[in-house]
Backbone bond lengths (Angstrom), bond angles and torsions (degrees), N, CA, C in turn:
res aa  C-N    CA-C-N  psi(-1)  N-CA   C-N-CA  omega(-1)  CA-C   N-CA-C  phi
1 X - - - 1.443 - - 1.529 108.38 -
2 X 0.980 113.75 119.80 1.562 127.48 -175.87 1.927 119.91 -65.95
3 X 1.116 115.76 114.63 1.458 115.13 -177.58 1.401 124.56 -83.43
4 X 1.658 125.45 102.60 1.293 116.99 -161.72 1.060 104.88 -94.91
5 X 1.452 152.79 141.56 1.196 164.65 131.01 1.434 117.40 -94.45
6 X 1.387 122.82 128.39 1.703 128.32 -142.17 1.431 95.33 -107.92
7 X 1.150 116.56 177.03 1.291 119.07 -148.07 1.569 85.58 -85.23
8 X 1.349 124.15 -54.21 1.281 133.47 -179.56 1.714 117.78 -44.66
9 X 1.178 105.49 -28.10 1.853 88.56 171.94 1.741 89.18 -98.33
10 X 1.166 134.15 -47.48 1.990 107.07 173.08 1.167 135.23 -34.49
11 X 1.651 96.95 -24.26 1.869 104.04 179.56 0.902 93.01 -88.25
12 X 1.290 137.41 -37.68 1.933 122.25 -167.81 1.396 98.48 -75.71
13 X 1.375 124.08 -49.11 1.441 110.82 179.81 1.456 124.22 -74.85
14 X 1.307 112.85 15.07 1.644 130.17 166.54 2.022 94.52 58.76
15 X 1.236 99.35 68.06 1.442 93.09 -166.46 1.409 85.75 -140.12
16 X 2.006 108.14 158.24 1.356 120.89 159.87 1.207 83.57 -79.12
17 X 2.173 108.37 -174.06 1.271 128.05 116.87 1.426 135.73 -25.15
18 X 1.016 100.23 -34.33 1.633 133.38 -159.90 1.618 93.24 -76.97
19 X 1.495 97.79 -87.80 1.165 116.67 -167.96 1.962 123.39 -54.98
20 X 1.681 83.73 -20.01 1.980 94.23 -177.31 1.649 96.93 -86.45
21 X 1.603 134.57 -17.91 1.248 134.62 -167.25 1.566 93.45 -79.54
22 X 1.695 124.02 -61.23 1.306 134.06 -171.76 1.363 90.29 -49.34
23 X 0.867 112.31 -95.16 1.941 118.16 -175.52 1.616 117.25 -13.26
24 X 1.173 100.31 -59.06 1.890 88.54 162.67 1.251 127.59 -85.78
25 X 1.419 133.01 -3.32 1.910 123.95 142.88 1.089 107.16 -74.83
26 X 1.628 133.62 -14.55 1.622 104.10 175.52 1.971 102.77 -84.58
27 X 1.366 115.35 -14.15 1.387 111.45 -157.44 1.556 81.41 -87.65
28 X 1.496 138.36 -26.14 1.373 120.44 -150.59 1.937 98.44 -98.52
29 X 1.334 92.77 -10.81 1.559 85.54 -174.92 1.645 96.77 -99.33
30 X 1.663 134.71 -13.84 1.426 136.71 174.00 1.819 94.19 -58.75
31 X 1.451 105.19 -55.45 1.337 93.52 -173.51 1.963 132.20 -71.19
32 X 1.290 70.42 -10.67 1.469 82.68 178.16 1.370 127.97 100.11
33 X 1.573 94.37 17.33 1.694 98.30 -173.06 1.514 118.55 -93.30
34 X 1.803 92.55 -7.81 2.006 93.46 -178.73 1.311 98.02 -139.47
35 X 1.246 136.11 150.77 1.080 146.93 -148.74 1.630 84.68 -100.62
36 X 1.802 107.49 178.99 1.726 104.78 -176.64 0.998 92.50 -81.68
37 X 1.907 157.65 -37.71 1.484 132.16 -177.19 1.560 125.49 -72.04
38 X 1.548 105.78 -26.91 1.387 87.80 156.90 1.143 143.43 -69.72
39 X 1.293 90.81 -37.12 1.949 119.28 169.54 1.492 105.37 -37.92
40 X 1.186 114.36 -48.60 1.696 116.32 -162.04 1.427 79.73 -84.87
41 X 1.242 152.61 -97.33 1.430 173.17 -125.06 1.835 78.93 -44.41
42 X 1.144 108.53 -77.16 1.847 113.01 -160.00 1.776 91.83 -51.36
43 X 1.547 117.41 -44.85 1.095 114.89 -178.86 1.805 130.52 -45.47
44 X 1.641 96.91 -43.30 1.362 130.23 166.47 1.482 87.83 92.78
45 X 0.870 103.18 57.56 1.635 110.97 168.78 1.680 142.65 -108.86
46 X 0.832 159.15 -108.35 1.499 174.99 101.34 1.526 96.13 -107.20
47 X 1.295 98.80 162.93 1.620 120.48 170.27 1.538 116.89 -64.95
48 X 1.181 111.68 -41.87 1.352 127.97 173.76 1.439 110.47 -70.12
49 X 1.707 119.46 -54.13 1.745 118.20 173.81 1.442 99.62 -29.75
50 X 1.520 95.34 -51.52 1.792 95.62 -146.31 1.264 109.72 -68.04
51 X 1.357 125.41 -38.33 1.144 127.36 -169.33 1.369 102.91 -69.98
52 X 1.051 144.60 -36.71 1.286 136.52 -161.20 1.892 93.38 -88.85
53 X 1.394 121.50 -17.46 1.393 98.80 161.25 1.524 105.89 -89.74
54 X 0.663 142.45 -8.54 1.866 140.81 -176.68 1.813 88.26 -76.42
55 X 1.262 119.74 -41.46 1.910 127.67 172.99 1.179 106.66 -50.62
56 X 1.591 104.83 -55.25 2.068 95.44 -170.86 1.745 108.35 -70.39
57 X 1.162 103.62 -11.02 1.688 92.45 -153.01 2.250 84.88 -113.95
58 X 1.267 111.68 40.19 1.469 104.28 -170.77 1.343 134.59 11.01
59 X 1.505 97.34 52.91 1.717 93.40 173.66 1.442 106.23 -105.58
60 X 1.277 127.95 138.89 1.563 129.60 173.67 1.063 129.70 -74.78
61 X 1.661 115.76 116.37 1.472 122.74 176.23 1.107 130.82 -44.73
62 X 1.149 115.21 -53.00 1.625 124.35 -179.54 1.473 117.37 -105.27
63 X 0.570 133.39 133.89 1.625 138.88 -151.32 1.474 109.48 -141.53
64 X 1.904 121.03 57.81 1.254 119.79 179.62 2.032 123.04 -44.04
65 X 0.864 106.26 142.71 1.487 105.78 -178.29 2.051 100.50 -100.04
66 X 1.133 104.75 170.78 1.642 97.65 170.92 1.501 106.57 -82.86
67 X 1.208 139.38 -23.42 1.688 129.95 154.93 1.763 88.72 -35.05
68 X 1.117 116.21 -97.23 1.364 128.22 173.59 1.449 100.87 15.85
69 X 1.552 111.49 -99.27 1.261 142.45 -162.85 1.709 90.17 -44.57
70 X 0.959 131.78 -67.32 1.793 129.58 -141.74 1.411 84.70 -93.28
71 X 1.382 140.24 -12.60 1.444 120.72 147.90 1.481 129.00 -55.85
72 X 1.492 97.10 -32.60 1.664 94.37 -164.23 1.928 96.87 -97.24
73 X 1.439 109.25 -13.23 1.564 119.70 155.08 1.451 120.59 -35.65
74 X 1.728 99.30 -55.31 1.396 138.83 -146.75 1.466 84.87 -79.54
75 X 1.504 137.91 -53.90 1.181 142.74 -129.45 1.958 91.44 -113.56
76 X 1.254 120.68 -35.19 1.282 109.54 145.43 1.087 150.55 -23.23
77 X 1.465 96.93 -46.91 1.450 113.36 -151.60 1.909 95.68 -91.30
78 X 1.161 102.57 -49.50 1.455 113.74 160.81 1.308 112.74 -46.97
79 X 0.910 129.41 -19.91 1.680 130.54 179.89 1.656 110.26 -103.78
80 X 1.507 100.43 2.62 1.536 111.91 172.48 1.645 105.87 66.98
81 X 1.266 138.72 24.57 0.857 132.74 165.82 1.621 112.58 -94.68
């Protein structure tokens, strides 16, 4: 289903098409609702475009979880450090 936004709220929000599409794949993947390849894909981006707009607008790419963390603990420790 196609999302219209009229020309009249882009001008108030001083926005392209362009620029109002990017802006909501970076907001839907901040929240966590699209992963970074979809994010870029809806964006119409590369992986790399996108990320470097997810950079200007400080949202964080990688987003370790504590699984994460006490893995790479885990994998330390095995390395005797």
């Amino acid at each position: 289903m196609p999302v219209i936004i009229s020309d009249e709220t882009l001008q108030q929000a001083g926005m392209t098409e362009r620029e109002a599409v990017i802006e909501i794949a970076c907001r839907l993947f901040d929240a966590e609702k699209l992963h970074l390849w979809p994010a870029a894909k809806l964006a119409g981006m590369s992986r790399v475009e996108f990320e470097g707009e997810l950079i200007k607008r400080q949202i964080p790419i990688y987003r370790p979880t504590l699984e994460d963390l006490n893995e790479e603990m885990a994998a330390l420790r095995r390395l005797g450090f």
